[in-house]
Structures are given as structure tokens and as C-alpha cells.
N, C-alpha and C positions, 0 to 999 in steps of 0.2 A: 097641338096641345095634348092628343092623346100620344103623342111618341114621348114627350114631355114625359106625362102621367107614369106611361112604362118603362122611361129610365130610373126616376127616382124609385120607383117600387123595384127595378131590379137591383139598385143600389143599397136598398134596405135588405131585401133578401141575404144579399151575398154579404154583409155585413155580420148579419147574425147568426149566417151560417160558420164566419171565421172567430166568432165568439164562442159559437157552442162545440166549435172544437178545439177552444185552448183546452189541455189537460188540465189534471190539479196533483197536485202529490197527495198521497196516502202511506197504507201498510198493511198487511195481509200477514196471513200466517203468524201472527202474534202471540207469543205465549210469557206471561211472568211464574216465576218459580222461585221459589224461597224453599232452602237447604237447611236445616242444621247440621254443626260438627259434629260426626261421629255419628248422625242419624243413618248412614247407609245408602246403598241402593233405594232409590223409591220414599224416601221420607221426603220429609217436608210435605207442602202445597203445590200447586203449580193449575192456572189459569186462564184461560185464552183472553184474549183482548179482541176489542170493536175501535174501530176506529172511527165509528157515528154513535157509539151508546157505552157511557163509562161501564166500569167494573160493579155490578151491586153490591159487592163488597170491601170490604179494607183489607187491604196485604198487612201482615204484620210480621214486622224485622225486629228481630230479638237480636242480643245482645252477641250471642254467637251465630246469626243467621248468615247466610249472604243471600241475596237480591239478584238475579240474571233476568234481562230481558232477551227475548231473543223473536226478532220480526224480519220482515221483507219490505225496503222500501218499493215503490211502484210509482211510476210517473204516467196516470190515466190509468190503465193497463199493462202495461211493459215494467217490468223489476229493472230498475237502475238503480245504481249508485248518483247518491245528491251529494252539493255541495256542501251541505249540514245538515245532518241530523243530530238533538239534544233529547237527552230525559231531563225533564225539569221538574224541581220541585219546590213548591210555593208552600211558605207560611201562612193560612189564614189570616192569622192574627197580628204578628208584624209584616206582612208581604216580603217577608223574606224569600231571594231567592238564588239559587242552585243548580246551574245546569253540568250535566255528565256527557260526555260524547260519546256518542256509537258511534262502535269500532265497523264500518259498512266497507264490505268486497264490491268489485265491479260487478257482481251479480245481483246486488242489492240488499243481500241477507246482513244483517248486523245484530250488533251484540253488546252488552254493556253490563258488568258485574258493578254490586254496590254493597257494602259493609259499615257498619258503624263508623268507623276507621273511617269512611270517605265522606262521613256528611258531617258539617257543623255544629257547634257544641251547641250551636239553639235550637235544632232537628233536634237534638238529642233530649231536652228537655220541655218540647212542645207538649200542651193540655190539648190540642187537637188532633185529627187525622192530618197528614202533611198532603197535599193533594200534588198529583203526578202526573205530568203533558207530555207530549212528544212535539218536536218541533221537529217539520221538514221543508228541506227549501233549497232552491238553488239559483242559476244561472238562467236567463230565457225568460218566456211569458208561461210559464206555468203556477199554477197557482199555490204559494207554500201551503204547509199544513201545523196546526197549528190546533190541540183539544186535549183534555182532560182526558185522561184514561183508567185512571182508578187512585183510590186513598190508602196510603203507607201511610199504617200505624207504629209506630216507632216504639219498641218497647226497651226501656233499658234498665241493667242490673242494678238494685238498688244496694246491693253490698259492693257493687264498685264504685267507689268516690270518681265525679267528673271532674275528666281535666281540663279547664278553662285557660287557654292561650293568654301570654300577656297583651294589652290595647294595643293596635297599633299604633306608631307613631305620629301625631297629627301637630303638624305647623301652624302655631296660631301666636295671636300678640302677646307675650308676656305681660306682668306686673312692671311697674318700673324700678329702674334701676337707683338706689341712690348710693353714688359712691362715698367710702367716709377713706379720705386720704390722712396718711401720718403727719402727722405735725414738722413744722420744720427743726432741723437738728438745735440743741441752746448752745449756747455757750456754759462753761464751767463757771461756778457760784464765782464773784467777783473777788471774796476773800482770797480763794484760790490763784488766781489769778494773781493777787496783789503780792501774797507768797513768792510765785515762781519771781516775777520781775523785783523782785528786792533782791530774790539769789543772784541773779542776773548781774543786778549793779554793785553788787556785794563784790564778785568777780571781777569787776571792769580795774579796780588797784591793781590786783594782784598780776594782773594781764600787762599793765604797763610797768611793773615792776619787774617782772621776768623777761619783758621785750627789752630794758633797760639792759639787765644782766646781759643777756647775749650778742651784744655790740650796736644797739640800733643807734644810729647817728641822728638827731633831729635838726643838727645845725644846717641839714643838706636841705631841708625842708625851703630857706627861700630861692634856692638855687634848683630845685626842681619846680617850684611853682614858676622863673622868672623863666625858665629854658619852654617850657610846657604846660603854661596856666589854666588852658583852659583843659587838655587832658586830663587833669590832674582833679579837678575844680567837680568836671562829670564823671569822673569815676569814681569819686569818696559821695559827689551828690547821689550817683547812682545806687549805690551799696544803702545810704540811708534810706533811700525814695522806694526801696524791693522793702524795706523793713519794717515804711510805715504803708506799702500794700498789703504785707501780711500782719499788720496790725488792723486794716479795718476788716480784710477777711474773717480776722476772728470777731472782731466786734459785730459790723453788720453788712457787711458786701456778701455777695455768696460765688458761684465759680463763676458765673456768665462774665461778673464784673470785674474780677479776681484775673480772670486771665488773658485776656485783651489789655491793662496796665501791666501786668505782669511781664508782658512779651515787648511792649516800647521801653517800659526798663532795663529789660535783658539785652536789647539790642546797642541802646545808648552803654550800657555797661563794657559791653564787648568791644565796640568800638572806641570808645576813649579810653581803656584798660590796655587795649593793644598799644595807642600812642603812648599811654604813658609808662609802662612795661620797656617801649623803645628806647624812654629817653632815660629811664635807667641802667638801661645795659650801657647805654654813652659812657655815663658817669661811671659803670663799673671799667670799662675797656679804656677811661681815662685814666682810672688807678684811681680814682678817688672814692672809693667804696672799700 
């Protein structure tokens, strides 16, 4: 029972011995500094940093300032380079946030410049101090790091109007849609219409009087219907039957209707027009034409 006793106590021992030497990430050597342009050698501010007790003060970034952090990251004690480190910066008030990466060497030292230019247009017009973390962290069991280090006061030109980016774009349901389609085509007033087909048949004498004049033979008329009646019969039926499809076209059929009758008329036309075309070339190559 007692070897018992002084297993489990050696097993808690050595447990907590490999706890308390996980590392944690940190930073040392820490300094913020704020430049003006054209201040020179030695102008501005410049500030050391705690990595366990913020800044008692606010940084303040003017309009022509720039912002350099300059630190060592450290894993326990030993300065290494981590798999991330950020300057982050939170809005109070809306939690807005903003992280900047340090630029960190294999030696651990890193660096990070910040300008008006680099922060957003709602940094720029914050009513608070914008508060400023560092975030360190990497691969392994060590422990990130992750606190407050001091408050950037953001000061900006009020004789410079802000420029506000347009929204991005965001995918959402529109309104609905309601389409208003054109009307269907009309027909011309029916006066019109009554117009044209009067000239039409006005025309049809005149058409048989000048087929007269120029030798048409009608007596040949029962001797091509008796040679090839029905040729004859579907090819003048056909020519009428195309005549009265584009008669309802214009009235009230439209194309879908129009040209499926259109096409078994054309067909029936072709092919009885060809016999009956045959059987007057007979008649012409009998001499009777």
C-alpha cells in the first residue's frame, strides 16, 4: 500500500514538474515611438513597453505622424522568431478590430510601422482611445501571448475632409421582380386592310386580260386535268391553301402556327408542281403548246 502511496505521489510530482516548465511567449526590449514629418532627429515621443503592465499613457498618432513598434519576441527566455506575431487594435465602442503583422527575424527582434494611411476610416474617426495588444504565438505547447499594451490616441486633420471607401459589396435577396412584357404585335386597322384587298381584286381582270393577250390557251385546260388530275388539282389547291395560311397569320395565328402549315404546304406544292410542270412539257414536246 505504501509503494502504492509513493507511486501516485511520484507521478503527481513529475507532472507538475512538466507543467511548470512549459514556456509562454512574451517580449522584452520593447519600445513605441511616434515621428513627426520634418520633426528631425530626436522629435517625436518614444516609450518603452511592459508586457505584464499597459502603457500609463495614450500614444498619439497625428495626421502626419508615423507609429514604429520595435520589440524582441522570447519563448520563456530564449528570443525566437514565432509563428505570429500582430499589433492589434480594438475599438472600444464598436469592437472593431485591426491586426498589423510584425515584420520578426530569426532572432526575434521585430518591427511594425503604422500611419494613418494603414488604419481604417473608423480608427480615424473614433471619440475614444483605440486600445493596442500584441499577439504572440506559435507552433508547440508554449503558451501564446496575448495583452494590452498601451492606448492610440488617433488624432486627425480637421481641414482634411475623410475619405470614406464605397460599402462593400454584399449578396443578399432582392425586391421582386415584376416583369411587364410588350404587348403582342396588332394587326393594321381593318379599313386598311379592306383597302389593300379591293386593289388586289381590282387587279385579278386586268391579270387575266393580259394572260389572254399573250397566247394562254385555256382549251388545253381539260386535257391537262384528264392527262394529270390530280397534279394539277394539288398544285392550284396548294398555291390557294399557302394563301389562306397567310391569311390567318395576319388575322390571328402567330409563327409557331404559321410555320409547321406553312412547310406541309410547301411540300405538297413542290411535289405536285413538279408532276404537273412534267405533263406540260409533254404537251409542249407534242407541239401542242
Amino acid at each position: 500500500m505504501r509503494v502504492l502511496y509513493s507511486l501516485v505521489s511520484s507521478l503527481l510530482l513529475s507532472g507538475t514538474a512538466i507543467v511548470s516548465a512549459a514556456s509562454s511567449w512574451s517580449f522584452e526590449d520593447a519600445t513605441v515611438s511616434i515621428s513627426s514629418k520634418g520633426a528631425g532627429v530626436g522629435g517625436g515621443s518614444k516609450d518603452k513597453l511592459s508586457p505584464s503592465t499597459p502603457l500609463g499613457k495614450s500614444a498619439s498618432l497625428g495626421a502626419t505622424d508615423t507609429l514604429k513598434l520595435l520589440l524582441t519576441t522570447v519563448d520563456g527566455k530564449t528570443a525566437k522568431r514565432p509563428h505570429q506575431a500582430f499589433l492589434t487594435l480594438t475599438d472600444p465602442t464598436t469592437g472593431l478590430e485591426e491586426s498589423f503583422v510584425l515584420n520578426v527575424k530569426e532572432s526575434g527582434k521585430g518591427k511594425v510601422d503604422l500611419s494613418h494611411k494603414d488604419l481604417p476610416h473608423q480608427f480615424l474617426t473614433s471619440a475614444k482611445p483605440i486600445t493596442a495588444s500584441i499577439v504572440i504565438g506559435s507552433f508547440g505547447s508554449s503558451t501564446p501571448y496575448k495583452s494590452k499594451v498601451f492606448n492610440l490616441q488617433v488624432a486627425r486633420d480637421p481641414n482634411v475632409p475623410l475619405t470614406i471607401p464605397e460599402p462593400a459589396l454584399r449578396y443578399a435577396a432582392e425586391s421582386e421582380i415584376h416583369h411587364i412584357f410588350r404587348s403582342d404585335p396588332q394587326s393594321p386597322p381593318k379599313l386598311i386592310t379592306l383597302v389593300f384587298a379591293a386593289a388586289v381584286a381590282a387587279a385579278l381582270p386586268v391579270l387575266f386580260v393580259v394572260w389572254a393577250s399573250l397566247g394562254a390557251n385555256a382549251s388545253h385546260l381539260s386535257k391537262a386535268l384528264g392527262d394529270a388530275p390530280v397534279s394539277h388539282a394539288l398544285f392550284y389547291g396548294s398555291i390557294l391553301a399557302m394563301e389562306g395560311v397567310f391569311f390567318l397569320y395576319y388575322t390571328s395565328w402567330n409563327l409557331f402556327q404559321t410555320l409547321p402549315a406553312a412547310a406541309v404546304v410547301g411540300v405538297v406544292a413542290f411535289l405536285s408542281g413538279s408532276r404537273a410542270l412534267s405533263e406540260v412539257q409533254e404537251r409542249r414536246l407534242a407541239g401542242l403548246r
